[in-house]
N, C-alpha and C positions, 0 to 999 in steps of 0.2 A: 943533375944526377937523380934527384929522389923522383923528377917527372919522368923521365927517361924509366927508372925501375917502374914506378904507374903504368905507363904504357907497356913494358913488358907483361905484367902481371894481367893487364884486360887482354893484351891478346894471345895468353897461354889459355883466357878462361873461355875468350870468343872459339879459340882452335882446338879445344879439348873435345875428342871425343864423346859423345853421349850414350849413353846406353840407347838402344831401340826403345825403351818404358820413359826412361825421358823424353824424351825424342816426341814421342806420341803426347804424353803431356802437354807440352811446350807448345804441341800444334794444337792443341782443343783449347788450352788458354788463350791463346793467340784469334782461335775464330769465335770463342764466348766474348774476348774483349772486344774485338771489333763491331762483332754484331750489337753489343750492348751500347756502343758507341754511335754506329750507327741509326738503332733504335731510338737513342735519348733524343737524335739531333731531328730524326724523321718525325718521330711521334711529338714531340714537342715537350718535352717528359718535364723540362723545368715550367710550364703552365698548369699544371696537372694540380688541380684540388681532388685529392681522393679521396673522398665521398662522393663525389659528381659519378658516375658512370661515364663511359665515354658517349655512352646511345642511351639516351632518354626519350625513348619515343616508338612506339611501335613495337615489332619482336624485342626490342633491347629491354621493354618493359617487363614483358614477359620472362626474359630470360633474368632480370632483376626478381621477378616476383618469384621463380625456383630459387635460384640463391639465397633467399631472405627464409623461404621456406624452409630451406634446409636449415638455416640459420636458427631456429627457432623451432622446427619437430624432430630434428635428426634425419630427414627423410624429407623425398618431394611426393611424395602419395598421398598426404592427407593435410589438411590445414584446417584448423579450427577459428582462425580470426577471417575470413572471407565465405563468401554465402550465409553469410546471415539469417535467422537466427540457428541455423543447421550445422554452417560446417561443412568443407565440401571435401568429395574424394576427390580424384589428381588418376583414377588406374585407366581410365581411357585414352589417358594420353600416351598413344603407344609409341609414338617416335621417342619421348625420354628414356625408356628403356635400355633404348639401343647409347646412350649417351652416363650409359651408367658410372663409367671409370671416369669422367672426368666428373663429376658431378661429386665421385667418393675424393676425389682430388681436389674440390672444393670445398670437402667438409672437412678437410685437413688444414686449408689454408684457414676457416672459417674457427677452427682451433684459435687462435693466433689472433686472428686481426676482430673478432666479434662482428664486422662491417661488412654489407653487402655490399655496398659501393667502392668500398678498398677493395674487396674478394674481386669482385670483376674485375676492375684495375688493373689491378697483379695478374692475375690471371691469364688478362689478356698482351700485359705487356710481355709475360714468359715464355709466351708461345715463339718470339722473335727468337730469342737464344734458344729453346728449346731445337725448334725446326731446322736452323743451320746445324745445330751440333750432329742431329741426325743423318742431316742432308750431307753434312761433311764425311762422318764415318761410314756410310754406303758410296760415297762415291771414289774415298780410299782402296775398300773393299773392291770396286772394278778398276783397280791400279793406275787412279789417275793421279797424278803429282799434286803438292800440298797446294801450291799457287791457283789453279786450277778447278781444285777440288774446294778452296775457301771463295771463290768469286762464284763458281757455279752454284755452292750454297746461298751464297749471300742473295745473289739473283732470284733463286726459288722461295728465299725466307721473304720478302720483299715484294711478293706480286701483288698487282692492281688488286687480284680476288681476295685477296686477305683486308687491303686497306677498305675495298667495297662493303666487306661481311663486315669486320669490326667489330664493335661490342652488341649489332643488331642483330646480327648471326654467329653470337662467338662464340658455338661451338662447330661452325663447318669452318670459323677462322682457324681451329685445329685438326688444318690438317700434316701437319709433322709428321706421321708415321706412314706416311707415302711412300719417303723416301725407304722407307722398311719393306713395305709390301714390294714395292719395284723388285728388289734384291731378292728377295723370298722368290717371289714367281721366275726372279730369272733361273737361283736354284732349282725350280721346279721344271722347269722349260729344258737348260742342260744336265738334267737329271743327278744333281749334286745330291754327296749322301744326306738326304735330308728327312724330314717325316717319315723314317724309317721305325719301324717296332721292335728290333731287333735288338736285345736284352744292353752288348755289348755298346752298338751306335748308341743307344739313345741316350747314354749320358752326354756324348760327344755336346760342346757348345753350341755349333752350328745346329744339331739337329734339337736338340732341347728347345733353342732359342726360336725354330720353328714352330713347334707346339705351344710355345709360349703368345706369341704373335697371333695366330689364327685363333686361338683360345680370347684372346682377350679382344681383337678388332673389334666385335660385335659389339661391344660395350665402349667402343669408340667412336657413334656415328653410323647411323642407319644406311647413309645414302655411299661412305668410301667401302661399308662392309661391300654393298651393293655391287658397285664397280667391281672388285674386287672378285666376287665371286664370276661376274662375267667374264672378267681378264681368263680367271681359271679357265673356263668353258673354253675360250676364244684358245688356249695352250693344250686343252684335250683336241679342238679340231686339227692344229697345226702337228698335232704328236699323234696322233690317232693307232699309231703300230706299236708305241711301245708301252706294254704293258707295266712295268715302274712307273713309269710316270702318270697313267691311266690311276694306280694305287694310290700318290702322291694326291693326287688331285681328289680325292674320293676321300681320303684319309683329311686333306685342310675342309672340303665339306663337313666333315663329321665334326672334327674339333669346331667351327662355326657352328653349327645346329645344336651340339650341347651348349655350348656359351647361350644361345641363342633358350633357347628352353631352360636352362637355371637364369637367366636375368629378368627373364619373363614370367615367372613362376607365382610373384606375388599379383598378377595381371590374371594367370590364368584361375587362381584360387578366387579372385575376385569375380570374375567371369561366372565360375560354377556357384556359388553362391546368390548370386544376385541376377535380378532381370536386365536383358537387352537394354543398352541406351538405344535407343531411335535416333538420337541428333548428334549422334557422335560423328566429329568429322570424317567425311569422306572427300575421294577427289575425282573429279570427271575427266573423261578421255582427253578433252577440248586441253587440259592442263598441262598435259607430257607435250603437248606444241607449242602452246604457250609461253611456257618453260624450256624450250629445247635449244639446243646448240646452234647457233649464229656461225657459220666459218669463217662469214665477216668479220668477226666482233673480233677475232684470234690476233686479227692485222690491225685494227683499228686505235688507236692510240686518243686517248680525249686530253694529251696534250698536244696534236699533230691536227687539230682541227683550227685549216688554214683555208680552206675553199669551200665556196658555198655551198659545192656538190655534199661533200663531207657533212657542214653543218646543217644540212639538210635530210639525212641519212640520219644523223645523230637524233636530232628531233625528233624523228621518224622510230625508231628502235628504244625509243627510252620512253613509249605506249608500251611493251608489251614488256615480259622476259626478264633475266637480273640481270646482265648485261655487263658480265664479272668476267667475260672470258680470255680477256688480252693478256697476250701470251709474253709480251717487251721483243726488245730486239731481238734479245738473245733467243728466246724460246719461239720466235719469228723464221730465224735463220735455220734454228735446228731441226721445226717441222719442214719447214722444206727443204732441208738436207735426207729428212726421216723418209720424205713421199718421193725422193729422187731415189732414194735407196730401194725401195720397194721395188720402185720398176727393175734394177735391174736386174741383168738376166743374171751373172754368177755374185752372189751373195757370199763374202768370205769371211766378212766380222759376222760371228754369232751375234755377241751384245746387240751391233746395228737392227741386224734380222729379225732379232727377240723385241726390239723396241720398234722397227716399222712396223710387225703385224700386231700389238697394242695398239699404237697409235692410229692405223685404220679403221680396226674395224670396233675403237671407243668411240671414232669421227661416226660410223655406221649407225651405232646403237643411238646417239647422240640427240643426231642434228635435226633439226626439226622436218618433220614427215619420214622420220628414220625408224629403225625397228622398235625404239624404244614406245612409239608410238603403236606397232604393234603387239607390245608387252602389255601396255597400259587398257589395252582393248583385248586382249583374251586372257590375259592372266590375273592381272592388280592395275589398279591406276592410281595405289598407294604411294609408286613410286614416280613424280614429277617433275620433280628439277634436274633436268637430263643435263642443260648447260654448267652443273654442278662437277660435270669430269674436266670440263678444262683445266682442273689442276691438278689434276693427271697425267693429261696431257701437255701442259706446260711439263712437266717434273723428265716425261718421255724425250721432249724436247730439248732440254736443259741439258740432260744428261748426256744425248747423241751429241751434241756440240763442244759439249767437255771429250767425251771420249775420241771424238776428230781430233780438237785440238793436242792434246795430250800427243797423240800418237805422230801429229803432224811434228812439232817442236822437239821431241824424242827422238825423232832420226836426225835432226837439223844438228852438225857439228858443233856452229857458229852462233851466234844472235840470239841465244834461247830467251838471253834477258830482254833484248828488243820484243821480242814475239809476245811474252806475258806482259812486259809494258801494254804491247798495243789490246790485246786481249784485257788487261785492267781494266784499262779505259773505257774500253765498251761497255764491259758489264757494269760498271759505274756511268754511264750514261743511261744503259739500260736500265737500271735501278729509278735514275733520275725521271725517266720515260715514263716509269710503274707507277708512281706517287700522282694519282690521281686529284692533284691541286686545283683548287679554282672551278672544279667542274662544277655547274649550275643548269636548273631545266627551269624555263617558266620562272626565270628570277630566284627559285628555291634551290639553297644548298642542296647536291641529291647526298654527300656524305659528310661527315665530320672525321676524317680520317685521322686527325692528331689532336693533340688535346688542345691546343690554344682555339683552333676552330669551335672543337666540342663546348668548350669552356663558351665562349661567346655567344653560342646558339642556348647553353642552357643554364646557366648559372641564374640567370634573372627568374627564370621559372621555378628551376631546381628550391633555391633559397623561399619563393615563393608557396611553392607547395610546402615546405617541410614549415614554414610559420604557421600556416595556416592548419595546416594538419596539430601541431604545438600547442595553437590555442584551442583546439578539439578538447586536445586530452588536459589540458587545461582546468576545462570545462564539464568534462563528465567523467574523467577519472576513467578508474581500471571496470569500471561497470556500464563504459560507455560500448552502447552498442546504437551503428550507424547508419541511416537507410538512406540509397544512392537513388540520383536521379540523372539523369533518364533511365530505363529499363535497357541494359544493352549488357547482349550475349555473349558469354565468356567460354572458348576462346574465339577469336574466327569469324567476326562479326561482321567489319568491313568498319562502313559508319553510319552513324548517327546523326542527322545535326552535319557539323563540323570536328565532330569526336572520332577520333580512329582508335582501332583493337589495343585495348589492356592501358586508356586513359586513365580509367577509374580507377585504376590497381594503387596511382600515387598517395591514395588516403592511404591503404594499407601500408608500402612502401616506408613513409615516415612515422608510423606510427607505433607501440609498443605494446599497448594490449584491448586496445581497441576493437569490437569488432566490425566489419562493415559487408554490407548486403551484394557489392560485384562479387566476382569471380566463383560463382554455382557454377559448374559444369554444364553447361549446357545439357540439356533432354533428361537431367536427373534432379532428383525429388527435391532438390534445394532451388534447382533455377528453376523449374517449374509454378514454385509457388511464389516467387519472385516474379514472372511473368505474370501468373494470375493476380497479384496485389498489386501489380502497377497497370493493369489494364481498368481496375476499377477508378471510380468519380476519386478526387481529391478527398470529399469529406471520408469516404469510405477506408483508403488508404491508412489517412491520420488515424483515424480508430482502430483499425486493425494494428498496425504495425505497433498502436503506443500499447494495444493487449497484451500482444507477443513480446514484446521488452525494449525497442527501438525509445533510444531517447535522443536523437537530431535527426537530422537532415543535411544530406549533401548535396548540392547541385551544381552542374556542371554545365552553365551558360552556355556554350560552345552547339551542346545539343538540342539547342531551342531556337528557334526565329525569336527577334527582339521583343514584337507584340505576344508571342505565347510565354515568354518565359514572364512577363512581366504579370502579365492574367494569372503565374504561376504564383508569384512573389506576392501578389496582392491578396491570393485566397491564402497561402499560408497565415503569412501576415494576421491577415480576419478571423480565421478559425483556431489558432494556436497564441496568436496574442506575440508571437517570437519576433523579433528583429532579425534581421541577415546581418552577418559577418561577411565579409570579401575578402578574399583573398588579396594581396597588391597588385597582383596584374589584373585583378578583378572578374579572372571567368570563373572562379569557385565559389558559391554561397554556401554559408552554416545557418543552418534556424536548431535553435538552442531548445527543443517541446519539452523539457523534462517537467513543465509544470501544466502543461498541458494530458502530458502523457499520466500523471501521477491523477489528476484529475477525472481522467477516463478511466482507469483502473478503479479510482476508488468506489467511481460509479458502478463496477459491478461487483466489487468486493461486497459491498454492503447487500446484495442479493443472495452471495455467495456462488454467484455464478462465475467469477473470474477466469478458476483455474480451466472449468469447463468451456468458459468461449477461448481460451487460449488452445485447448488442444483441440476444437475444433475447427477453429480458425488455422492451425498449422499441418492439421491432418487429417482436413474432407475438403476437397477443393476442385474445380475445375480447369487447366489449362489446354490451352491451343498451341494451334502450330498450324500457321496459311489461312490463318480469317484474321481480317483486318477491322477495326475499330467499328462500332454502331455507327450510321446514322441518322438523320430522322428524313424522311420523303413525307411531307405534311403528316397522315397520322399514323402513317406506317415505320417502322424501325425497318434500315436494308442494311445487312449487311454483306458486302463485296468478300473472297477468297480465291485463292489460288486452285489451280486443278489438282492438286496432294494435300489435304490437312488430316490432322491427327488431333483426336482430342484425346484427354490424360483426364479418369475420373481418379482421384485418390481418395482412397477408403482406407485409413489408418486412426481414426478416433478409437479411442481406450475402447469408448461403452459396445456392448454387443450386440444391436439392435442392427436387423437386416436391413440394407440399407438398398433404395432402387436409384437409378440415373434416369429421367423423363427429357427426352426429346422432342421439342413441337418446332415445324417451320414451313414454310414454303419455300421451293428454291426451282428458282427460276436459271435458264440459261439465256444470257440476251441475243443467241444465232439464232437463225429463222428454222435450221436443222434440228432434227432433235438429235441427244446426246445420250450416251451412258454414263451412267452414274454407281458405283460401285461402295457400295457400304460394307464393312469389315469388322466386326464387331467380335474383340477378342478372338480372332483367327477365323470365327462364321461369318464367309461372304454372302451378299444379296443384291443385286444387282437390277438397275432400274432405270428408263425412261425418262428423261428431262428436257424441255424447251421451251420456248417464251412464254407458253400460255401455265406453267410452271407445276410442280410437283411436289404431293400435299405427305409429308413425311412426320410421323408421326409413331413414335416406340417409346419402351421403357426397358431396361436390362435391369435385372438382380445382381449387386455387385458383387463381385469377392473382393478378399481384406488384400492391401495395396495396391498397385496398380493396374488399371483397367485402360485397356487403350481402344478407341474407334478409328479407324481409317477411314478414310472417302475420296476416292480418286475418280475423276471425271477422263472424257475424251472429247471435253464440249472444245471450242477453237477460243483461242483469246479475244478478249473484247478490247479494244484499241479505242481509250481517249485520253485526245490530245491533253498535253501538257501533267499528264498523269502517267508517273512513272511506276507504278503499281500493275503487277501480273493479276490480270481480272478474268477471270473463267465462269464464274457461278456466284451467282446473288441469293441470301437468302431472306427472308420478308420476316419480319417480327420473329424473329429465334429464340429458344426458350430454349434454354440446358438446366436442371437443376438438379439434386440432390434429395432426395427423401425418405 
């Protein structure tokens, strides 16, 4: 009897009525749980040491090195422990801008947990629940059934692009609010009351929640802002007659452009203030193709690679491009459901209609040799990663095969449960499909998509740097300031050696008040003079640097052939009296100068000339940009450069004595043709004659106080020798730059 009442009582509680507010409840729990379920078991979440980052290497550095920043200024703009002994700004970097709102979302997490390496973590693991809960609630919104609408989330939270991006792109890995923008443009498209100004509507949720949306996107991502305004354009061609929706469209421009201009605002105060970077990154045409959409890549699956043909393709395409664009079964079937729709002749579902002309004409702007290519070449070639929409276009895709199926099992009397049966399955295959496992190029892991992977590839290093960083501060305390070697440009470098972009950043990374000489912004006054001290002799260096406050040395093996770096260790060694420390894996060296360095200072204390060689040493200096090293041809000094250098005189010493720049050299062009040669001198061009038998140049400029820049840009043809991979255009004979 009591079992018997039990069973009564669960199935008055299973058959009770709910409210529609439960109801909705019940369904968001049910796709947070899952997702989070499925996240633990994908990402590997019980391996997870967090402090590891999941991407240790490359962008993931970088994007370590803004979190830790925020960590410690409240802000990514400025850092006082990197570019040494300066301090470097952060406002060139203009793509951060656009990534504001999550960035202010990590200084919320950074509340909380103090750890950069947890902050990412988390971070990156929330985007999983985050994106279905999103992706669920707009696909409710186009009235597709709960079943349905949690596996078509689940599929979109789950793509290959996400696992590919990871924590080395984790902030294109958020892209979540897609699923937002879809829904937005589709109200715009069937002229739902939306972005309306009118007193009454505009409390209305929907339309609020509009302005909410386009207000904030731009601080969500440079490149889905991007999309996103094309989609708009791509809905003014298809709507072209009606003037509402002509408004709408004009109206979400305007909300983006102020977002756009207040996020920007501490960029543009910086701008007027101060001089031109010259070396600020830019991107070349050749990039947007580069970068462009594969239509291949949409079908391509890198765990379906079973024939030669295939693994030869693969080989093939993992030279160029990010190679993120596979779309899974699901979002396979849907685009080509989207392009059979297109064609035809009477078009009766809107939603389908609204979503094949996205999906074309995103393929258009896209794929490589596509328009985006002609954007990049008349307008900006700021924008590059065109292959960047295929989760876009997945999302288009996703969604058109939900709303099929939906509609198909909706009429169906009978078997609905069979039909979502067979429909699970899939998309849990297609899931299975997306987890880009085991993929390898050239024997290298190309991802760490979960953390037992992550953990494997970097725990040994991870542990490594941070001892080694440990015994730094160990050793010099909160007054330790660090000078890096090799000389390599922060951001966007390439490599070094065997060092690839933002290696150097892991002294800073572990360390607490340290400062260390990477990460000067390239073309401004801190890497500058970072460039100019590490081009000089070894002894010159050690002096300089121990003037200015530097009390170690960091070296990073990786960047040297075995016989130079030991040439390297051996002068240290001689001239500073220091030992090396090693790291355990052994590619990081420490030389410990502080009694070297204190020795060198007190040599000029006692003249009382200290403080004056320190500010002249940090604020009269010459650096370059496309001249390459001295070196000697029996009794002549030649030095080799590229057809664009720039030289940077800086005149910022206290004292007020006029100060001149003397330029002496021959320069020679090794073509049989003669050449032009164009000198630029603070904006006065002069223009001249150059070829083998070579040309005798010889000035002096009166500087103004900071910076002074020369151009010189040739039309000579490259000179081509073998086994030398150096752009050589123009040589010049015993070069003399000084200071007077």
């Amino acid at each position: 009897m009591i079992v018997n009442k039990k069973i009564l009582i669960y199935h008055k509680i299973l058959t009770m009525k709910l409210t529609s507010k439960w109801k909705k409840l019940i369904e968001y729990f049910l796709v947070l749980f899952i997702t989070m379920i499925l996240t633990y078991i994908i990402l590997r979440i019980d391996s997870i040491k967090w402090d590891l980052p999941i991407s240790y290497y490359w962008d993931g550095l970088a994007t370590s090195f803004e979190i830790k920043t925020i960590l410690e200024t409240g802000w990514w703009l400025k850092n006082p422990y990197v570019g040494a002994p300066f301090g470097t700004s952060l406002y060139d970097f203009s793509g951060f801008y656009f990534d504001s709102f999550y960035f202010f979302i990590i200084k919320i997490m950074l509340f909380f947990t103090k750890n950069w390496g947890m902050t990412l973590n988390i971070f990156y693991i929330s985007l999983y629940p985050v994106t279905s809960l999103i992706s669920y609630f707009v696909m409710r919104k186009f009235k597709i059934s709960f079943i349905i609408s949690l596996m078509g989330s689940l599929v979109f939270t789950f793509l290959e692009y996400r696992f590919l991006r990871g924590g080395y792109h984790l902030l294109l890995s958020a892209y979540n609010l897609i699923p937002l923008i879809v829904l937005f443009l589709y109200y715009i498209y069937s002229n739902e009351e939306i972005l309306v100004l009118d007193k009454k509507k505009f409390k209305t949720k929907k339309n609020l929640s509009a302005f909410i949306l386009f207000l904030l996107l731009p601080a969500t991502g440079v490149y889905y802002t991007f999309f996103t305004c094309f989609f708009l354009i791509v809905i003014l061609i298809i709507k072209n007659r009606k003037i509402e929706i002509i408004k709408k469209v004009l109206i979400a421009y305007s909300c983006m452009l102020l977002s756009i201009f207040l996020i920007y605002l501490p960029g543009i105060a910086y701008k007027l203030t101060n001089s031109e970077n010259l070396e600020k990154p830019s991107r070349l045409v050749s990039e947007s193709e580069y970068y462009g959409l594969r239509i291949s890549n949409l079908f391509i699956s890198k765990k379906m690679i079973f024939t030669s043909r295939i693994r030869e393709y693969f080989q093939y395409i993992m030279e160029s491009g990010e190679n993120s664009e596979y779309l899974g079964i699901i979002g396979i079937i849907g685009f080509l459901y989207l392009m059979y729709y297109l064609l035809k002749r009477k078009k009766t579902n809107e939603k389908m209609e609204f979503l094949s002309y996205l999906n074309i004409f995103g393929i258009l702007l896209s794929v490589k040799s596509g328009f985006g290519v002609l954007f990049s070449i008349y307008i900006t070639g700021l924008i590059r990663g065109y292959g960047r929409i295929s989760v876009f276009i997945a999302y288009f895709s996703i969604l058109a095969i939900c709303i099929k199926i939906n509609d198909f099992i909706k009429n169906k009397d009978r078997n609905k449960l069979f039909y979502n049966l067979i429909f699970i399955g899939i998309c849990f295959f297609s899931i299975w499909d997306q987890i880009p496992q085991n993929v390898r190029y050239n024997n290298q892991a190309v991802t760490e998509y979960d953390y037992r992977s992550s953990k494997e590839k970097y725990e040994k290093e991870f542990n490594s740097d941070k001892k080694f960083v440990s015994y730094i501060e160990t050793k010099l305390g909160e007054t330790g300031m660090v000078f890096q070697l090799p000389y390599f440009k922060f951001p966007e470098a390439g490599y070094v050696g065997s060092i690839s972009d933002y290696q150097l950043i892991k002294g800073y990374l572990h360390s607490k008040k340290i400062k260390w000489s990477y990460g000067a912004y390239k073309g401004k006054k801190e890497d500058l003079w970072n460039r100019q001290i590490s081009s000089l002799s070894l002894p010159e260096i050690l002096e300089k640097i121990s003037i200015v406050g530097f009390n170690g040395i960091y070296v990073d093996k990786r960047g040297y052939n075995s016989k130079d770096y030991q040439k390297l260790e051996k002068e240290i060694i001689l001239i500073t009296g220091s030992q090396p420390y090693f790291s355990d894996d052994k590619n990081l060296v420490f030389f410990d100068i502080r009694e070297y360095a204190n020795l060198i200072k007190n040599k000029y204390s006692e003249n009382g000339s200290l403080e004056t060689q320190k500010d002249k040493i940090l604020n009269e200096f010459i650096s370059t940009e496309g001249i390459y090293s001295e070196e000697l041809l029996g009794e002549n000094r030649q030095t080799w450069a590229k057809n664009e250098i720039t030289i940077y005189i800086v005149n910022d010493a206290k004292d007020n004595k006029d100060k001149v720049f003397n330029f002496n050299s021959k320069i020679f062009t090794p073509s049989a043709k003669t050449s032009k040669i164009v000198f630029d001198i603070n904006g006065s061009k002069k223009s001249y004659i150059v070829d083998k038998k070579g040309l005798d140049m010889k000035f002096n400029i009166k500087l103004k106080k900071g910076r002074n820049v020369i151009k010189i840009e040739t039309d000579a043809p490259r000179y081509i020798v073998p086994l030398d991979s150096r752009e050589l255009y123009i040589k010049f004979e015993n070069l003399k730059m000084q200071i007077q």
